[in-house]
C-alpha positions in Angstrom: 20.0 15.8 -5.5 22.3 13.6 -8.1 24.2 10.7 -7.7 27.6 9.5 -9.2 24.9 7.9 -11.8 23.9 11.7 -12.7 20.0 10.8 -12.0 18.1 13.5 -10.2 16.6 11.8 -7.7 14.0 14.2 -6.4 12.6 14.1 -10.0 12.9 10.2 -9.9 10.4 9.9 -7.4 8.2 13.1 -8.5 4.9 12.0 -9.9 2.4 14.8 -10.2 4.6 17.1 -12.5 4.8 14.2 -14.6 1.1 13.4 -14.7 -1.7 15.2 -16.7 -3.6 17.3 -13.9 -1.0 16.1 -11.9 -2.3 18.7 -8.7 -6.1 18.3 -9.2 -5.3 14.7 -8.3 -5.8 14.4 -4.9 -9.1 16.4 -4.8 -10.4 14.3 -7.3 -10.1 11.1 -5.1 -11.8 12.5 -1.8 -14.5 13.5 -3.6 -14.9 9.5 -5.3 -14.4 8.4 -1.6 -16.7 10.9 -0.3 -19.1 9.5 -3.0 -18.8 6.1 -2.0 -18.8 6.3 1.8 -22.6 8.5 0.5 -23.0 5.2 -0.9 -22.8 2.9 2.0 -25.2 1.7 5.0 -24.3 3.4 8.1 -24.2 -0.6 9.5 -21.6 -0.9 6.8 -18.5 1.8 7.3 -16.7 2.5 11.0 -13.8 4.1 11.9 -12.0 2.2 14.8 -8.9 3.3 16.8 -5.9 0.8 17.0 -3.6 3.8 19.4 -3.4 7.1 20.9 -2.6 9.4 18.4 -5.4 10.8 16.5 -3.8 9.1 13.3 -4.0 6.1 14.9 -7.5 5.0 13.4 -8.5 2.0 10.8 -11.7 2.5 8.6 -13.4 -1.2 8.2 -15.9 -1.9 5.6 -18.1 -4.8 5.8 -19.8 -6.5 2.7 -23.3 -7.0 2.3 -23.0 -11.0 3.1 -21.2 -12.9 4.8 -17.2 -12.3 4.8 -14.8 -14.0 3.0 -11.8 -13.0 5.2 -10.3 -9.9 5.4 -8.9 -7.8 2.4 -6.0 -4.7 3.9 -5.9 -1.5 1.3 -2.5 0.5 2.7 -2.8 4.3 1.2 0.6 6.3 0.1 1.7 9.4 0.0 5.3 9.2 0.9 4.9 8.0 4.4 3.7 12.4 4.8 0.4 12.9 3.3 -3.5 11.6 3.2 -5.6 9.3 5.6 -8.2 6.5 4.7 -10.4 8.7 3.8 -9.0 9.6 0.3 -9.2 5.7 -0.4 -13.0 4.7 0.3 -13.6 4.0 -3.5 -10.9 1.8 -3.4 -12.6 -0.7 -1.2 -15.5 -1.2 -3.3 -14.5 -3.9 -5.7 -13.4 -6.3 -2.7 -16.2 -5.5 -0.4 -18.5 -6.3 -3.7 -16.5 -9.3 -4.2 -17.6 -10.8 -0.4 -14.3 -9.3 1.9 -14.2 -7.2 4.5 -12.0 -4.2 3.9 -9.5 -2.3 6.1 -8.3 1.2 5.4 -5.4 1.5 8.2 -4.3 5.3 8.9 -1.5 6.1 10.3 0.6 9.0 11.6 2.8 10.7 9.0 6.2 12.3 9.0 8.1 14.0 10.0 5.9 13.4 13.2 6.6 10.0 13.1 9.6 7.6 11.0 9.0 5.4 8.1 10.0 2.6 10.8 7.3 4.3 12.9 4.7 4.1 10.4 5.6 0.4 9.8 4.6 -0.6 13.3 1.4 1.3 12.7 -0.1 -0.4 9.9 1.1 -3.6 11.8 -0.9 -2.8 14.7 -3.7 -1.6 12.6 -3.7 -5.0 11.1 -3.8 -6.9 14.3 -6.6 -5.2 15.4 -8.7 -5.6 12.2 -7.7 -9.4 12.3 -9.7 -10.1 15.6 -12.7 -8.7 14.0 -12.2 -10.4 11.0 -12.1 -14.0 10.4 -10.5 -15.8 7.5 -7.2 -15.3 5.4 -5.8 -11.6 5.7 -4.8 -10.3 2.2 -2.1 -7.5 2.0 -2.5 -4.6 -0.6 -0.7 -1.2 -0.4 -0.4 1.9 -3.6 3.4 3.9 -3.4 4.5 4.1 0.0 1.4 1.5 1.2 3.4 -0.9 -1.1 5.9 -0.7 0.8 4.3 -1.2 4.2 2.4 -4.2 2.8 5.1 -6.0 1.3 6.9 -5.4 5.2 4.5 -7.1 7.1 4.4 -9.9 4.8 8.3 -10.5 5.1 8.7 -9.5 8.5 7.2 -12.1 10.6 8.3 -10.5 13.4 5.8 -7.5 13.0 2.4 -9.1 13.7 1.2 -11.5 16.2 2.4 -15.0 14.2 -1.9 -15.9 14.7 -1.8 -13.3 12.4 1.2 -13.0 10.3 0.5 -16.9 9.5 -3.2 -15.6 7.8 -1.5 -13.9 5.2 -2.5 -15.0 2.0 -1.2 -12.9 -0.3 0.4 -9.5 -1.5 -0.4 -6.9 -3.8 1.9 -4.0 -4.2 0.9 -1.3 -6.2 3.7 0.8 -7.9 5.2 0.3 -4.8 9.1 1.8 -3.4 10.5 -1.4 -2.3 14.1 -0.2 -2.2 14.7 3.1 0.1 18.2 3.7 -0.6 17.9 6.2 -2.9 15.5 8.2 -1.1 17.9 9.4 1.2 19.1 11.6 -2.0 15.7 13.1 -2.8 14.8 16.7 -1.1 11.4 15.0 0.2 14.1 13.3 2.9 14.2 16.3 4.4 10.9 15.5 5.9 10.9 11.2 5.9 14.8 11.7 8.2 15.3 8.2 6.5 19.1 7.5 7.4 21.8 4.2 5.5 20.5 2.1 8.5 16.7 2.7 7.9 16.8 2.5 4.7 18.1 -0.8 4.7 15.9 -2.4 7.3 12.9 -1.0 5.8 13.4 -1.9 2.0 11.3 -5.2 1.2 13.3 -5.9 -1.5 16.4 -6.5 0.9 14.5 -8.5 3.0 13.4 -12.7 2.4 10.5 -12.9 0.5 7.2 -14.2 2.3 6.0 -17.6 1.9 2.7 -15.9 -0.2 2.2 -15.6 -3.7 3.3 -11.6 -4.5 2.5 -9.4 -7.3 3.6 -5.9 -8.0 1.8 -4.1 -10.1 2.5 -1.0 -11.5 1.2 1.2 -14.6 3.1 1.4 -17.9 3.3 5.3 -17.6 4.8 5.4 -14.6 8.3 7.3 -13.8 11.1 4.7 -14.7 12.0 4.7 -10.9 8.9 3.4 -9.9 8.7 1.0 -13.1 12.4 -0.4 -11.4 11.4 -0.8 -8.3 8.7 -3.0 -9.0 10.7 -5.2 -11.5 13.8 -4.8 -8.6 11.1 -6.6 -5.8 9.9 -9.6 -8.1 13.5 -10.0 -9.3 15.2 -10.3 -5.3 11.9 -12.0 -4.6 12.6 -14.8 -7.1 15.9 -14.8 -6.9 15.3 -15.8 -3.4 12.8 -18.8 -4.2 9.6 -16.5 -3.3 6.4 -16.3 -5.6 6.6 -13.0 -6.7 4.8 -11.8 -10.5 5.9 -8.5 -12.4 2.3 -7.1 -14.0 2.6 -3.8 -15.8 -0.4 -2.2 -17.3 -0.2 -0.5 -20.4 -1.1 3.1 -20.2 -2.1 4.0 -16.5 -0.7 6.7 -14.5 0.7 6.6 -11.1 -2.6 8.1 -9.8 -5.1 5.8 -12.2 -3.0 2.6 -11.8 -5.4 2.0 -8.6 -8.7 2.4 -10.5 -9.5 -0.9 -10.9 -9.7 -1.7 -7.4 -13.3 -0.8 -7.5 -14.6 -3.6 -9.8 -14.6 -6.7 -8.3 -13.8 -8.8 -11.4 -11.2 -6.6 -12.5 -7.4 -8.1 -13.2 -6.1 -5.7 -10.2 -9.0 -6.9 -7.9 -8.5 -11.0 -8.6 -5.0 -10.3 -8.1 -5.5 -8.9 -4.2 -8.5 -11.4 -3.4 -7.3 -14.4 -5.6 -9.4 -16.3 -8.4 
């Protein structure tokens, strides 16, 4: 669907088209998390439940020491696809660098509403912070950008205990501004409506007292290039410490890659240092 503007705003927001083996994408990262979860002690990996539902589960991974505090990966998808355990890989850089990782799930639309989903994570957070001592850092990819980057402005979503351990934020090509999704087909599915839209959209929201970066590749679509630019801009504007980092050359599916090195630029930039 177009705009007055005349952008298509289903292709705006359409990735694997746009992506060299744009499909074979998603196979190719449960099989690198399959890999690492191979790779990891049995003592190391658990899958917890935070709710009911059966979506309603949090994967923690504990380092080989002694924690440093607890490091929060939130997966995308567009609020309607994939589970923790497409993303194990992606916890290997901080577990490596001394944190203990949390890979929340969550349930997905249309089952559930982005403002649904929100309260989710949130609760998958709480729980994972009374296991885990120390500072909570916030990271999210795509839609998990989005839920990060709430939780941190939204004091009202965690327990304050916990909301006042945040850190820091790391979103990851992140959709910080809904509007426009309400004019893309895949709302058929998300049901986002104005009011939603609003109330969910980080960058309408005051920015947390954290430092914030959003990080998002240089090949991305322009859209999601925007909407990272849009978040540090509002962020700033509002006296928050937000950072704009694009990478030259990474794809919306590869931007996340260096999340499994611990002294990678991506990696220091969720843990700090």
């Amino acid at each position: 669907m177009t705009d007055a503007s005349g952008i298509d705003w289903t292709d705006a927001f359409e990735n694997a088209a746009h992506i060299p083996d744009g499909p074979a994408w998603p196979a190719r990262l449960a099989a690198e998390a399959a890999a690492a979860r191979d790779r990891l002690a049995a003592q190391a990996f658990q899958t917890l439940r935070y709710g009911d539902d059966p979506r309603q589960t949090l994967d923690l991974i504990a380092p080989a020491g002694a924690s440093r505090g607890l490091a929060v990966f939130v997966h995308g998808g567009y609020w309607k696809a994939f589970d923790p355990s497409a993303w194990t890989h992606l916890a290997l850089g901080a577990r490596a660098a001394g944190w203990t990782v949390a890979l929340p799930g969550y349930r997905l639309a249309p089952a559930a509403r982005i403002a649904d989903i929100t309260r989710d994570v949130a609760a998958a957070v709480a729980r994972a912070a009374q296991l885990v001592p120390g500072g909570v850092r916030l990271a999210g990819h795509s839609a998990g950008g989005q839920l990060a980057a709430r939780l941190a402005s939204d004091p009202g979503l965690l327990p304050p205990a916990v909301h006042a351990r945040i850190a820091a934020v790391l979103s990851i090509s992140g959709l910080h501004d809904l509007r426009p999704l309400t004019l893309a087909a895949m709302n058929a599915i998300l049901r986002l409506d104005a009011a939603e839209a609003v109330s969910e959209s980080p960058a309408l929201a005051p920015p947390p007292p954290v430092p914030v970066t959003a990080w998002v590749g240089g090949d991305e679509r322009p859209e999601f290039l925007r909407q990272s630019a849009l978040l540090v801009e509002r962020w700033r504007e509002a006296g928050g410490q937000a950072r704009l980092v694009v990478q030259p050359d990474l794809h919306h599916m590869n931007v996340v890659a260096g999340l499994t090195a611990p002294d990678s630029p991506i990696t220091r930039a969720w843990l700090g240092g």
